[in-house]
C-alpha atoms as a printed R data frame, in Angstrom:
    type eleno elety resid chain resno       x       y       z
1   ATOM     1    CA   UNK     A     1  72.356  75.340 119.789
2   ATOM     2    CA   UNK     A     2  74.364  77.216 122.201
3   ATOM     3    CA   UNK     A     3  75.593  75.779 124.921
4   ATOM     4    CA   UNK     A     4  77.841  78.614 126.875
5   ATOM     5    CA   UNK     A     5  78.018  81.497 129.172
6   ATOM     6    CA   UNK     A     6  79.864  83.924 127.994
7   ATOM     7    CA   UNK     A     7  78.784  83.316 123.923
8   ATOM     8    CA   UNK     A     8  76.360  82.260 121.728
9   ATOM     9    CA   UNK     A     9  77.282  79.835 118.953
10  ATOM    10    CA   UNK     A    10  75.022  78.793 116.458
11  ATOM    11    CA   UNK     A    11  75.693  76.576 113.163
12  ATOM    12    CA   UNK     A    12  73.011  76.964 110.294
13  ATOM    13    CA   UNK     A    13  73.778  76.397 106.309
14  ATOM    14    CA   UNK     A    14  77.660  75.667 106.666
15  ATOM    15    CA   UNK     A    15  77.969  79.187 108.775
16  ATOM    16    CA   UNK     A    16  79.029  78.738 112.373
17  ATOM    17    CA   UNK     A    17  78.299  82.435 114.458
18  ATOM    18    CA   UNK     A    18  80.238  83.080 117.280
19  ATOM    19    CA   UNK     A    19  78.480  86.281 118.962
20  ATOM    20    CA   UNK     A    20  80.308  87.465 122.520
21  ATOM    21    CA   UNK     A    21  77.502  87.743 124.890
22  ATOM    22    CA   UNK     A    22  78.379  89.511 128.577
23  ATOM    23    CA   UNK     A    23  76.712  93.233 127.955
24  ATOM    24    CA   UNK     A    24  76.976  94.333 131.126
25  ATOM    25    CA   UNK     A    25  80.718  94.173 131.030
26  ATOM    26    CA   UNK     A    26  81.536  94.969 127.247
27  ATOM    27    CA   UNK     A    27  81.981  91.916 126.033
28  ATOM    28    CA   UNK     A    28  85.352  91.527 128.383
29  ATOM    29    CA   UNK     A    29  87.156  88.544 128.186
30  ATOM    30    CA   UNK     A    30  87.398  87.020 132.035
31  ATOM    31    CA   UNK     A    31  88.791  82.982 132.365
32  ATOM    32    CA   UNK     A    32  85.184  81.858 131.364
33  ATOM    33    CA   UNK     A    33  84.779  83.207 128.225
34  ATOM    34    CA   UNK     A    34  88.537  82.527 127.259
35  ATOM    35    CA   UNK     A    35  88.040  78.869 128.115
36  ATOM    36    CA   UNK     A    36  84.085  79.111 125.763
37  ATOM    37    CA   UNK     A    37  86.297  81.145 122.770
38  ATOM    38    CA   UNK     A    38  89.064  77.911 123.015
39  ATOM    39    CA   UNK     A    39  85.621  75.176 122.887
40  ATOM    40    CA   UNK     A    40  83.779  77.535 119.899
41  ATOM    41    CA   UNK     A    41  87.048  77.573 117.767
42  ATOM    42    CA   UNK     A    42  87.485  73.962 118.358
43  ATOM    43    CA   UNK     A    43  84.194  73.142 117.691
44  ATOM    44    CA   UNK     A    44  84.714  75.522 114.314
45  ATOM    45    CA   UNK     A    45  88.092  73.592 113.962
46  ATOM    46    CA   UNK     A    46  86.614  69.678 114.203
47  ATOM    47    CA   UNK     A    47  82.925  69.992 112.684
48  ATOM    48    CA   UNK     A    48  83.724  69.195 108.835
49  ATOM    49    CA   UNK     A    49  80.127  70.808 108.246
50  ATOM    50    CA   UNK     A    50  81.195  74.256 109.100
51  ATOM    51    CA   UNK     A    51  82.565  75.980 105.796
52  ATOM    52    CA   UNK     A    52  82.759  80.151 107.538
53  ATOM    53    CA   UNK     A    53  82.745  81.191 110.656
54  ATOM    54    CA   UNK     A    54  81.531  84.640 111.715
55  ATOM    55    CA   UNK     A    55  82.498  86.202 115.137
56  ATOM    56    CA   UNK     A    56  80.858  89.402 116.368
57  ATOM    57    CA   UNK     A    57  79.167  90.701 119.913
58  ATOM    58    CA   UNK     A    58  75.774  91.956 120.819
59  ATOM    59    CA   UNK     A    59  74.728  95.328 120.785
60  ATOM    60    CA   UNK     A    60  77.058  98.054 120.408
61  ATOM    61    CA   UNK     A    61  80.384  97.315 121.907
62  ATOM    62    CA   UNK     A    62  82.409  94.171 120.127
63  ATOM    63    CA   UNK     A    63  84.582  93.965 123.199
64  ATOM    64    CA   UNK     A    64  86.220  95.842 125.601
65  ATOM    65    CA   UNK     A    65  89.610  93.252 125.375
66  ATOM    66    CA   UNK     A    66  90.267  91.669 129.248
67  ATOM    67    CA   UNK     A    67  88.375  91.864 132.065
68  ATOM    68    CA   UNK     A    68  90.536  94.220 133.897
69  ATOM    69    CA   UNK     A    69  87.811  94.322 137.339
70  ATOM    70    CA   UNK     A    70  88.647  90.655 137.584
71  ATOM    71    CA   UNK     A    71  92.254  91.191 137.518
72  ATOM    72    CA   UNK     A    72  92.394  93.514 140.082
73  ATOM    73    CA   UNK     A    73  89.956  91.896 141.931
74  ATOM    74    CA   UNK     A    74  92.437  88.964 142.108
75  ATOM    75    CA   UNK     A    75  94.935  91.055 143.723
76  ATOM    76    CA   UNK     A    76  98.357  89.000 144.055
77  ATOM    77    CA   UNK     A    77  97.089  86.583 141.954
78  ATOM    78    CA   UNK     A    78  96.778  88.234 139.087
79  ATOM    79    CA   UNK     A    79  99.717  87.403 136.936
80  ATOM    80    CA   UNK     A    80  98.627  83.684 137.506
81  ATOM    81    CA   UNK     A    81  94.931  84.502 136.285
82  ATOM    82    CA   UNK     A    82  96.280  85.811 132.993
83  ATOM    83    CA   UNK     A    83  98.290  83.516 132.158
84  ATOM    84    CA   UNK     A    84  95.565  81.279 132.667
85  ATOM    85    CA   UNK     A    85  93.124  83.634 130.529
86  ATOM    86    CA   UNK     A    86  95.758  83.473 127.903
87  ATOM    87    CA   UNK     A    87  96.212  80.213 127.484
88  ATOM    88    CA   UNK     A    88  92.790  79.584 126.858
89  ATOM    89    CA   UNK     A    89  92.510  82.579 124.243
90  ATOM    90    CA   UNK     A    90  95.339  81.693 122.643
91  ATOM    91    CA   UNK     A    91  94.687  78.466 122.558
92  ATOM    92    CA   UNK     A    92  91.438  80.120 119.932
93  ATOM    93    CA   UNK     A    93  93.108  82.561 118.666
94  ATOM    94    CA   UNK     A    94  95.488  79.117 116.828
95  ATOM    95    CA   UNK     A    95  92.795  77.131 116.334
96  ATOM    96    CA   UNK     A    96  90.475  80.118 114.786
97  ATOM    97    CA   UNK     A    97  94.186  80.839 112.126
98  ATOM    98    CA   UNK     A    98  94.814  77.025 111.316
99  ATOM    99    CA   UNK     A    99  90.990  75.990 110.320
100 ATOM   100    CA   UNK     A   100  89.972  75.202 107.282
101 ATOM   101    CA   UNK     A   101  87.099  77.640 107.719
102 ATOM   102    CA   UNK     A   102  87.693  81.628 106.910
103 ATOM   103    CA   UNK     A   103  86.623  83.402 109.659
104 ATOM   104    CA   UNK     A   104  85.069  86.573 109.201
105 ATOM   105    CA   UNK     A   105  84.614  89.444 111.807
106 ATOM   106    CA   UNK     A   106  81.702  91.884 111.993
107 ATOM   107    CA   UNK     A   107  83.037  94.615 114.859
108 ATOM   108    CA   UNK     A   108  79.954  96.214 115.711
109 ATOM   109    CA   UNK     A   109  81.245  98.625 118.268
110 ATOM   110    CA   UNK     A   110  84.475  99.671 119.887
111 ATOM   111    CA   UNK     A   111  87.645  96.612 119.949
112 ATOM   112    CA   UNK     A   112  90.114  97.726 122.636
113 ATOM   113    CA   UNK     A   113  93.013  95.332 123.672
114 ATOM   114    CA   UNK     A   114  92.150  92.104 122.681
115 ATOM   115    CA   UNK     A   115  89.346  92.802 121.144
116 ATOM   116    CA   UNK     A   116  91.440  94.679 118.978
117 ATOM   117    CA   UNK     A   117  93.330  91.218 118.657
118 ATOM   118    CA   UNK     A   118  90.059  89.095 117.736
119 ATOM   119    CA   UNK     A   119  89.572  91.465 115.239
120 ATOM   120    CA   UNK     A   120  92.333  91.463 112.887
121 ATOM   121    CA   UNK     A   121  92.589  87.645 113.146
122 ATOM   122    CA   UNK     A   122  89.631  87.832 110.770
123 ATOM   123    CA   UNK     A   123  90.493  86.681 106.875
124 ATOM   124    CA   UNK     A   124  87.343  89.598 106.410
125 ATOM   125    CA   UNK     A   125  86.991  92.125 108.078
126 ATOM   126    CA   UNK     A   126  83.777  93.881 108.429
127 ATOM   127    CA   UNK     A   127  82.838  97.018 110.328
128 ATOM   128    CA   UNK     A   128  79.900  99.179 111.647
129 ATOM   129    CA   UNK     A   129  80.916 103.028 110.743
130 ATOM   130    CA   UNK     A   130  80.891 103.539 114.243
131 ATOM   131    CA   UNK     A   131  83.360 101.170 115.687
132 ATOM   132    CA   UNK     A   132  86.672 102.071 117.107
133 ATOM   133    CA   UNK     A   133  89.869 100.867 117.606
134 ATOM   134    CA   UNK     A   134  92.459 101.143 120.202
135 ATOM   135    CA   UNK     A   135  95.380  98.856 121.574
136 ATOM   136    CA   UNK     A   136  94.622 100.061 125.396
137 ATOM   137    CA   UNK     A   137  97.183  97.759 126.965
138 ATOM   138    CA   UNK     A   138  99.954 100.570 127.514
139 ATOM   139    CA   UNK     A   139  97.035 102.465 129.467
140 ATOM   140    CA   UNK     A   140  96.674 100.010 132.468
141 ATOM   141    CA   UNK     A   141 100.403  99.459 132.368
142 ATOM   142    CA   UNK     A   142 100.824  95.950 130.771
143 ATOM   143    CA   UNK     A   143 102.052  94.810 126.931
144 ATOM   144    CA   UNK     A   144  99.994  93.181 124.322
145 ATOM   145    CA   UNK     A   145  98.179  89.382 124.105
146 ATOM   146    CA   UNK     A   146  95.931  88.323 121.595
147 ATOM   147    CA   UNK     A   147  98.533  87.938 118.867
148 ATOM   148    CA   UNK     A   148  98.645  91.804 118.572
149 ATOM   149    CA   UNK     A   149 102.365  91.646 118.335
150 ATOM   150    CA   UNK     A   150 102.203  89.360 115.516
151 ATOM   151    CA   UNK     A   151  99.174  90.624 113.510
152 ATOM   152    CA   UNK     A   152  99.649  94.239 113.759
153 ATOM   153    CA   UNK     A   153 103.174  95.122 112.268
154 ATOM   154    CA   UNK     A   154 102.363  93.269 109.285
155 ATOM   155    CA   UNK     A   155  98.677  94.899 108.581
156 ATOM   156    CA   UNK     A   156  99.688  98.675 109.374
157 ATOM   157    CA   UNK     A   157 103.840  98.313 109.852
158 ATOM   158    CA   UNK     A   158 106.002  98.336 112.527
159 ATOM   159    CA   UNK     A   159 106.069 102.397 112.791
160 ATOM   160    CA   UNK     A   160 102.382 102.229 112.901
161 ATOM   161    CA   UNK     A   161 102.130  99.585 115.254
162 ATOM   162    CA   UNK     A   162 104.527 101.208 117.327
163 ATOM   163    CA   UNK     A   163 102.160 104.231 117.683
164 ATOM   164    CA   UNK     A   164  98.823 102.572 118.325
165 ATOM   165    CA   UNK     A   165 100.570 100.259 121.155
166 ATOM   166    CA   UNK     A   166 102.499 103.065 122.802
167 ATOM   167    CA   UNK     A   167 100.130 106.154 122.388
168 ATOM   168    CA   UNK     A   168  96.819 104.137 122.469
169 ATOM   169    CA   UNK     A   169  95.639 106.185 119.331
170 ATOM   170    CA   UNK     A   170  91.965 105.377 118.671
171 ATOM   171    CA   UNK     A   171  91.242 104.680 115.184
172 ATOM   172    CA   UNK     A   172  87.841 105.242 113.508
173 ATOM   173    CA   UNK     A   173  86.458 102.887 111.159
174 ATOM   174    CA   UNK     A   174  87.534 105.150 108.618
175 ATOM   175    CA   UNK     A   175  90.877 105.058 109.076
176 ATOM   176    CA   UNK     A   176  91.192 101.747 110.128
177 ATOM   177    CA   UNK     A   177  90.021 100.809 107.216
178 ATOM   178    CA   UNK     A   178  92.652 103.403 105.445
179 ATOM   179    CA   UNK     A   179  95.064 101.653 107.451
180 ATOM   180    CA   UNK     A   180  94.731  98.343 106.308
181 ATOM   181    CA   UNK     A   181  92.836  96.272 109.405
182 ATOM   182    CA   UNK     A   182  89.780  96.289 107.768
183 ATOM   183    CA   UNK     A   183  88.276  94.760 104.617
184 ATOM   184    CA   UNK     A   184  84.726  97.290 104.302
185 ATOM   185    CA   UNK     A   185  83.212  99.896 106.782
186 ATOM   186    CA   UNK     A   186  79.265  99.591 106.775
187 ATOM   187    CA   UNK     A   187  76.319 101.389 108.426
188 ATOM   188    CA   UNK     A   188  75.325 100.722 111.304
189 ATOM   189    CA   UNK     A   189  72.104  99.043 110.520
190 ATOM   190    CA   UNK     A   190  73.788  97.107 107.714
191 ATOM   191    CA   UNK     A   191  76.543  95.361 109.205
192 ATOM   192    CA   UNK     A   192  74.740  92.323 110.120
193 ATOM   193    CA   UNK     A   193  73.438  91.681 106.440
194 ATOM   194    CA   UNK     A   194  77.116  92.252 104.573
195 ATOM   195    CA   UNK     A   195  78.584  89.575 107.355
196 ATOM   196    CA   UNK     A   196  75.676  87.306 106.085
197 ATOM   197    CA   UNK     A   197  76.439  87.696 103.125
198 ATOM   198    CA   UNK     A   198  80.054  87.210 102.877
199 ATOM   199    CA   UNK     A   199  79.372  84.123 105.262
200 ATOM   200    CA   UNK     A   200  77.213  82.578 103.000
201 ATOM   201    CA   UNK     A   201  79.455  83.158  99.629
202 ATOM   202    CA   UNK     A   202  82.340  81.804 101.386
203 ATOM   203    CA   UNK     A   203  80.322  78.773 102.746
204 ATOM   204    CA   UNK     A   204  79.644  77.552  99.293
205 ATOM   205    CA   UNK     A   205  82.809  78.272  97.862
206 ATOM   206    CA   UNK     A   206  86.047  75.871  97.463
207 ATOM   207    CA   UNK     A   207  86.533  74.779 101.383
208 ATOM   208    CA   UNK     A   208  89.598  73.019 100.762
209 ATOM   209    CA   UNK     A   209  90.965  75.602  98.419
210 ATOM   210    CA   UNK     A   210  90.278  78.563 100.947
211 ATOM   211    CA   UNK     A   211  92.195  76.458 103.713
212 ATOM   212    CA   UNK     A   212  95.270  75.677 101.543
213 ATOM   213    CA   UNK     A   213  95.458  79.558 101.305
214 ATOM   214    CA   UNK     A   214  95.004  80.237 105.237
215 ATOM   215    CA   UNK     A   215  98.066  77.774 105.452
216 ATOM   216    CA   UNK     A   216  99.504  79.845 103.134
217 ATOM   217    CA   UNK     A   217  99.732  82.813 104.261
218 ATOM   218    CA   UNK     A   218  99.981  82.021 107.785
219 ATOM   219    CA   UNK     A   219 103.427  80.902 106.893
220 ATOM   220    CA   UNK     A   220 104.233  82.894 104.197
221 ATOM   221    CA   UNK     A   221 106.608  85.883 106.601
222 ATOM   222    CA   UNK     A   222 108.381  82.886 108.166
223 ATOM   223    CA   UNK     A   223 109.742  80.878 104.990
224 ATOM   224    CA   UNK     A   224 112.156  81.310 102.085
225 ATOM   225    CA   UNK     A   225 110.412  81.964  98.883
226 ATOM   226    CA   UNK     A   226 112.142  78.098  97.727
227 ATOM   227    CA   UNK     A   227 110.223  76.462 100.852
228 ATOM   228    CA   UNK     A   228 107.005  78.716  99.837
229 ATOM   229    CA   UNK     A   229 106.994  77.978  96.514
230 ATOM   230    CA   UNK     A   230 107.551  74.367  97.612
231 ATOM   231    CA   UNK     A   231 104.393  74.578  99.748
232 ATOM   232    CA   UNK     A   232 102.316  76.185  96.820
233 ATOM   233    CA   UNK     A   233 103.053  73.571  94.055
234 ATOM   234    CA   UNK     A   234 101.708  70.793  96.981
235 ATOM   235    CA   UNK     A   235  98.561  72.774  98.064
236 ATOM   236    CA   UNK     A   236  97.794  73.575  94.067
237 ATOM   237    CA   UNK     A   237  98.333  69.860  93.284
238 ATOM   238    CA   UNK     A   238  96.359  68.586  95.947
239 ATOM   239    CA   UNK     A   239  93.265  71.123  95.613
240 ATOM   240    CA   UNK     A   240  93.280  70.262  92.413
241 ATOM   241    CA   UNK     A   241  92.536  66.368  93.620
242 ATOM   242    CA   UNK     A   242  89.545  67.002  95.829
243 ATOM   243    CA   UNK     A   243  86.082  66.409  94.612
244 ATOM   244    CA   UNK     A   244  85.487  70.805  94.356
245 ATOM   245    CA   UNK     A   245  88.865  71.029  92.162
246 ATOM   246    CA   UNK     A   246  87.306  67.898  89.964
247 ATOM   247    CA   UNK     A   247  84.089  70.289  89.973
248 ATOM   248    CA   UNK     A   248  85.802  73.456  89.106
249 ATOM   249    CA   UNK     A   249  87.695  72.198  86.169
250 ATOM   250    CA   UNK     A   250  84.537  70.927  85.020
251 ATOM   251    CA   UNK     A   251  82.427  73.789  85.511
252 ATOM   252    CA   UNK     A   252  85.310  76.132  83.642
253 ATOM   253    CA   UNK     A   253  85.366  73.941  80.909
254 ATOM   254    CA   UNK     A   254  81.531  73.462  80.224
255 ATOM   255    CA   UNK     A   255  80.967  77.274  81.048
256 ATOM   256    CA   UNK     A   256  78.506  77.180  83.881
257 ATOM   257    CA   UNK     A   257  78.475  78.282  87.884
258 ATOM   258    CA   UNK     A   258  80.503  76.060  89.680
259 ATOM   259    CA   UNK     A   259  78.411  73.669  92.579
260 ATOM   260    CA   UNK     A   260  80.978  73.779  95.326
261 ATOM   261    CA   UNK     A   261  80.635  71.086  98.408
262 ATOM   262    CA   UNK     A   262  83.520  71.633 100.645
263 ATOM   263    CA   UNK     A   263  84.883  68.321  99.649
């Protein structure tokens, strides 16, 4: 089903997979696979049929965050390059948080500067035993993209996020996990299998419902608790509407496993 470059993306049983696919230079993000991120997550964003999305690499890096050969191979011109990378990637990195669709990420390997980024946009978080994390940016002498800035202080805190960006501490699995970025450390072998499975629970689970909550709490460290408790009493009232809030009530009531359609 894939029709990029940079990516595969395939679509099977409500579970769109997004796997970063240049190897031979870590899964980097140059222009072209910014632009193919910004089609996937609209793709993920318009197809009514996708109910999870799962984003991962091959192998055994997830991704090495920007293509940094390309930006010095474009000499002068690389401050116009990356903003030109970045609008792309955040252009994916919005569509991926306002989605109906969770979106779950498997990091299979070491997530360094934007990569680091793509992986705490996850709702789940999933990682190999032997990934790694590190900000990076300070190391080449530029700041943060990705939505590091506003992802990180509010998974770890600001002192911690102070730390990783300015002393480009790596973190193990272990103690990203400890840390907060992470929702389960797996082996190796089995991190492929848990992201399945997760996938396909949250594919036949409430759609609506789950993206009520990723409104939510995408707004929830910008409004008063009035406004949020405005929003909640909406998104309650109309979950409770759609066909799978009809179905849940009905399922409570008559004591049996809900039949969830995403509608």
């Amino acid at each position: 089903m894939s029709q990029f470059e940079t990516l595969r993306f395939e679509k099977a049983n409500g579970v769109a997979t997004i796997t970063l696919s240049r190897p031979d230079a870590a899964h980097s993000i140059n222009l072209k696979m910014g632009q193919e991120l910004m089609q996937a997550a609209i793709l993920c964003d318009s197809d009514s049929e996708i109910r999870a999305v799962v984003l991962t690499a091959e192998g055994k890096m997830f991704c090495a965050g920007g293509d940094v050969a390309s930006f010095h191979a474009a000499q002068d011109k690389a401050p116009q390059l990356i903003k030109d990378i970045t609008a792309h990637l955040h252009a994916a990195s919005s569509r991926f948080a306002r989605m109906r669709a969770p979106l779950i990420v498997a990091v299979n390997g070491t997530a360094a500067g934007a990569g680091f980024s793509l992986a705490m946009a996850g709702d789940l978080v999933v990682a190999s035993e032997k990934a790694k994390f590190t900000m990076a940016y300070t190391g080449i002498a530029v700041s943060p993209d990705g939505g590091a800035t506003a992802l990180l202080p509010k998974l770890v805190g600001l002192r911690r996020a102070q730390e990783l960006i300015f002393t480009n501490r790596v973190l193990s699995a272990e103690e990203a996990l400890e840390w907060g970025l992470l929702t389960k450390v797996v082996a190796d072998d089995a991190l492929t299998e848990e992201a399945g499975k997760l996938a396909a629970q949250i594919a036949n689970g409430p759609t609506e419902a789950y993206g009520e909550v990723r409104r939510l709490l995408l707004g929830s460290y910008e409004t008063s608790l009035e406004t949020q408790l405005e929003l909640e009493s909406r998104g309650i009232s109309r979950c409770i509407g759609t066909a799978d809030g009809r179905e849940g009530l009905a399922s409570f009531i008559e004591r049996r496993k809900p039949a969830f359609k995403g509608e």
